[in-house]
C-alpha positions as CSV (number, residue, x, y, z in Angstrom):
1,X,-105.4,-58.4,177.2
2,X,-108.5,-57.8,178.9
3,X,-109.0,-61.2,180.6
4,X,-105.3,-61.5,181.6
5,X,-105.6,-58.2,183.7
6,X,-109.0,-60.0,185.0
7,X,-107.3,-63.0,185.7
8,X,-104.6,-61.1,187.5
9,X,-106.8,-59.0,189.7
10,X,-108.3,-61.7,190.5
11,X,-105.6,-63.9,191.6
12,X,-104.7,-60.3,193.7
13,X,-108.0,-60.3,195.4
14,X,-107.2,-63.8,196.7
15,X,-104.2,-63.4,197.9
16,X,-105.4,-60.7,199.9
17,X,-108.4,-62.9,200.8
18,X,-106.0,-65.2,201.9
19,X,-103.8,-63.4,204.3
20,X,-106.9,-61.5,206.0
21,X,-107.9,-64.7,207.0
22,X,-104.4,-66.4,207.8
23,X,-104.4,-67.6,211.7
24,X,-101.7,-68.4,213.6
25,X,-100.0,-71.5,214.6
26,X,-98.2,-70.8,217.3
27,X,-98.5,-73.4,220.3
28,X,-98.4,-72.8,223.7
29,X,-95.2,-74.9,224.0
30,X,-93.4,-72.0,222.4
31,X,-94.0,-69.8,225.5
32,X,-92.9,-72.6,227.9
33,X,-91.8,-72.2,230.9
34,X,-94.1,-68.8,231.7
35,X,-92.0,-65.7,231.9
36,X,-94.3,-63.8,233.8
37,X,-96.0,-64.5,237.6
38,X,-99.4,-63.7,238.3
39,X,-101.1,-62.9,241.9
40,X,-104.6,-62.1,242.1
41,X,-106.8,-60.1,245.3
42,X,-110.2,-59.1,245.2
43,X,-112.5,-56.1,246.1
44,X,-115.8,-57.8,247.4
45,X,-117.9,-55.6,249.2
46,X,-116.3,-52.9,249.3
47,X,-113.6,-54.8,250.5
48,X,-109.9,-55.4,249.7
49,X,-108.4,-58.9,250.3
50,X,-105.7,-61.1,248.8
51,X,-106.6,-64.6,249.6
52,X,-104.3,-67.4,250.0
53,X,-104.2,-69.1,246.0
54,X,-107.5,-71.4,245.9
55,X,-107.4,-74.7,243.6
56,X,-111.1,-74.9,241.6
57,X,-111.5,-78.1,243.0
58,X,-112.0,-77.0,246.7
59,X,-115.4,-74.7,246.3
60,X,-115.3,-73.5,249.7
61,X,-112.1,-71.3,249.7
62,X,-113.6,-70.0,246.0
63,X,-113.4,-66.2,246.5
64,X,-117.1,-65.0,245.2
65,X,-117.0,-62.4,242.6
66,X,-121.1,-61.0,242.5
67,X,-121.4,-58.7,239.2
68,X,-124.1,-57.0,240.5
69,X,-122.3,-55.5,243.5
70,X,-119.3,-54.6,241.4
71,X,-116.9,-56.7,242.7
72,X,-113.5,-56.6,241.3
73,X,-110.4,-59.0,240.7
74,X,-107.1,-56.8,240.7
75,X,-104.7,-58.4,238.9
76,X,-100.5,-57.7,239.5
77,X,-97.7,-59.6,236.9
78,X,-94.8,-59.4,236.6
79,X,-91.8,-60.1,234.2
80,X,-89.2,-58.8,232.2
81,X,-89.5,-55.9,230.0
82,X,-90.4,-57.0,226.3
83,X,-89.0,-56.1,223.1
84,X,-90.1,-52.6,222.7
85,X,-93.5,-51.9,221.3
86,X,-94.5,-55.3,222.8
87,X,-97.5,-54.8,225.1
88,X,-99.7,-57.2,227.3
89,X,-103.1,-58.9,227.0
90,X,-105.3,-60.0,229.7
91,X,-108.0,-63.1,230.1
92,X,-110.2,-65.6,231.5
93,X,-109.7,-68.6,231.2
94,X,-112.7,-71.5,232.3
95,X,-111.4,-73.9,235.1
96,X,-111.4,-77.2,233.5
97,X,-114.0,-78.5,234.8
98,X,-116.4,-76.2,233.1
99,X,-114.8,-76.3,229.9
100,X,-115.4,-80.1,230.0
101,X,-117.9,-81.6,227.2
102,X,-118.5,-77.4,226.3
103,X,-116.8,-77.6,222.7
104,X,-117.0,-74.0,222.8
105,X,-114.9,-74.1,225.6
106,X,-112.5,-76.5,224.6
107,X,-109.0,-75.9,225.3
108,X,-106.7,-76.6,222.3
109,X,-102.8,-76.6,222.9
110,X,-102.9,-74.0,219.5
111,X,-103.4,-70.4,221.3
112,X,-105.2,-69.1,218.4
113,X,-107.6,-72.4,218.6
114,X,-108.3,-72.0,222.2
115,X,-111.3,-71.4,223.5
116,X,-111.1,-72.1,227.6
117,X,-109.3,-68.9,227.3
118,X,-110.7,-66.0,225.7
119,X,-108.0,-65.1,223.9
120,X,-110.0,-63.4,221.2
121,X,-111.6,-61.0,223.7
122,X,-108.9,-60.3,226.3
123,X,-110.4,-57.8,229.2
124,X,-107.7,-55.7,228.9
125,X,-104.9,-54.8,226.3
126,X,-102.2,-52.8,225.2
127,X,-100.9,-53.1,228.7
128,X,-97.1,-52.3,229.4
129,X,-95.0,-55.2,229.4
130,X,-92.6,-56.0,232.8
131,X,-94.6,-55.2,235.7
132,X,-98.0,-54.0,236.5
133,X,-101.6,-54.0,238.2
134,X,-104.9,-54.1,236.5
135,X,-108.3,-54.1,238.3
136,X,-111.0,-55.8,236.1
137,X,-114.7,-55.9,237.2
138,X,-116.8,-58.5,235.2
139,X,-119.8,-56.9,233.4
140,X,-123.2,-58.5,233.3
141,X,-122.0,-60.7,230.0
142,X,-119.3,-63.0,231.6
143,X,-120.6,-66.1,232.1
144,X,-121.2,-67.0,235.7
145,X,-118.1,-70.1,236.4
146,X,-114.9,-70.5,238.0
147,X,-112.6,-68.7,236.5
148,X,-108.4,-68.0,236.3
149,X,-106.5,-65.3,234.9
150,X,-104.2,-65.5,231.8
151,X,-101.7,-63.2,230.5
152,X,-100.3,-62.8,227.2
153,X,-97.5,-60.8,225.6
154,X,-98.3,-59.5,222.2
155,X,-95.7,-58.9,219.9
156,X,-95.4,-56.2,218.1
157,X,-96.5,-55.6,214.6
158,X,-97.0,-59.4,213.9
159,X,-99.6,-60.4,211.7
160,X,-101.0,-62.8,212.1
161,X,-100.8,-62.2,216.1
162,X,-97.8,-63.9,217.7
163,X,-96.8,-63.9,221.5
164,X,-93.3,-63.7,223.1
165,X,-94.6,-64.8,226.8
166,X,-97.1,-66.0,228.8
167,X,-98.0,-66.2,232.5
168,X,-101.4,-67.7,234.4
169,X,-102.3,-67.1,237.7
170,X,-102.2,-69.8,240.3
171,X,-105.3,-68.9,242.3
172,X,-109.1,-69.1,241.0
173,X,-112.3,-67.5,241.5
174,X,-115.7,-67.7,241.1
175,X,-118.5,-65.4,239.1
176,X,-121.5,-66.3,241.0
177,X,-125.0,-66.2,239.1
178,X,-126.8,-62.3,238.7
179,X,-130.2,-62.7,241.2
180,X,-132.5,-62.5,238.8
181,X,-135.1,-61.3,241.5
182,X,-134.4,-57.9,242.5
183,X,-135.0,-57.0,246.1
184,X,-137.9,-54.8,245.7
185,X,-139.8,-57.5,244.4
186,X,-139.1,-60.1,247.2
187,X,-139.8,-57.3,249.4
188,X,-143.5,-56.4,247.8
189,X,-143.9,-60.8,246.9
190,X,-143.4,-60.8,251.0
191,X,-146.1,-58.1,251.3
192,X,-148.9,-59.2,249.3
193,X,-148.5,-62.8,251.0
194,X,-148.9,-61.1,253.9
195,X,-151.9,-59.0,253.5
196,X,-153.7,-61.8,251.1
197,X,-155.3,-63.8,253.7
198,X,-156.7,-61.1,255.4
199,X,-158.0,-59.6,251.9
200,X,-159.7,-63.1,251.7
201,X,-160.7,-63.6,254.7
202,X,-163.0,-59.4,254.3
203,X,-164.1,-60.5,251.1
204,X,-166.2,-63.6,252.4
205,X,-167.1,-62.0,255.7
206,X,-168.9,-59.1,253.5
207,X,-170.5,-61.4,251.3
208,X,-171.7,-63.4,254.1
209,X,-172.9,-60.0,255.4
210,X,-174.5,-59.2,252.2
211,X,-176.1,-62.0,251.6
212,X,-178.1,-62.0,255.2
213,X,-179.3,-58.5,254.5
């Protein structure tokens, strides 16, 4: 008696095992064509802009997002109300070309599997479904690149995780390097070059001094 309540417990435990670890399978065929539009503008500076869509293969019309001057991508979509309860995700996605040979940014046509979007860690969640604006400023731990934005709707009470829409925007952007070298430093590295000759220059003129006395 004891060892087939054991036995049963234990096929219980697995089961449970089992479906906390079940994943998804849903492809990104299923969400095809994109229900929902995406346009992208930028706070750099201080200032406000909404350039014309740039492709990631022309790096000169790239608008430059700098994390350390809070700069900020506000992002507007746009698309029909979900099923209620259903809300919206938001992420980056690599350009292709930096996801290339990077298997951990490999893209994978199974939306669970892929990582050229970060799907698993979208920037903002539990968004309202239709329309809407979010402004997202990069912290300090997303990976300088060229970047585009994908959206995501969540369906609700779905577990595994399943998705009733999609949406990517059209334009990218680029999160330039953090300057490792604070100002200050240059500034003071400018100061001591500077002034180190001339330091120098006293230093042998006394000991020539000192030595002829």
């Amino acid at each position: 008696m004891r060892a087939a309540c054991l036995l049963a417990l234990l096929g219980l435990c697995g089961l449970a095992a089992a479906s906390g670890v079940s994943k998804s399978t849903q492809n990104y065929t299923s969400l095809q064509p994109p229900a929902y539009t995406i346009t992208l503008s930028y706070i750099i500076n201080g200032v406000t802009g909404e350039p014309i869509p740039c492709n990631y293969t022309n790096s000169a019309c790239l608008p430059l997002v700098e994390v350390t001057e809070k700069d900020s991508i506000i992002i507007n979509y746009s698309g029909p109300a979900g099923t209620p309860g259903n809300t919206v995700s938001l992420m980056q996605c690599f350009a292709p070309p930096y996801s290339k040979d990077r298997a951990w940014r490999k893209a994978n046509a199974v939306i669970a599997k892929d990582n050229q979007c970060n799907q698993k860690k979208p920037f903002a969640k539990a968004l309202p479904t239709g329309s809407g604006s979010f402004t997202w400023t990069p912290s300090v731990n997303v990976a300088p690149s060229v970047y585009t934005i994908q959206l995501l709707e969540v369906q609700a009470n779905t577990n595994p995780v399943m998705y009733a829409a999609m949406g990517k925007g059209t334009g990218y952007f680029q999160i330039i390097p953090i300057n490792s070298r604070p100002a200050w430093l240059m500034a003071m590295t400018g100061v001591f070059c500077a002034i180190g000759p001339c330091v120098l220059a006293g230093y042998f003129y006394f000991e020539k001094v000192h030595k002829r006395d």
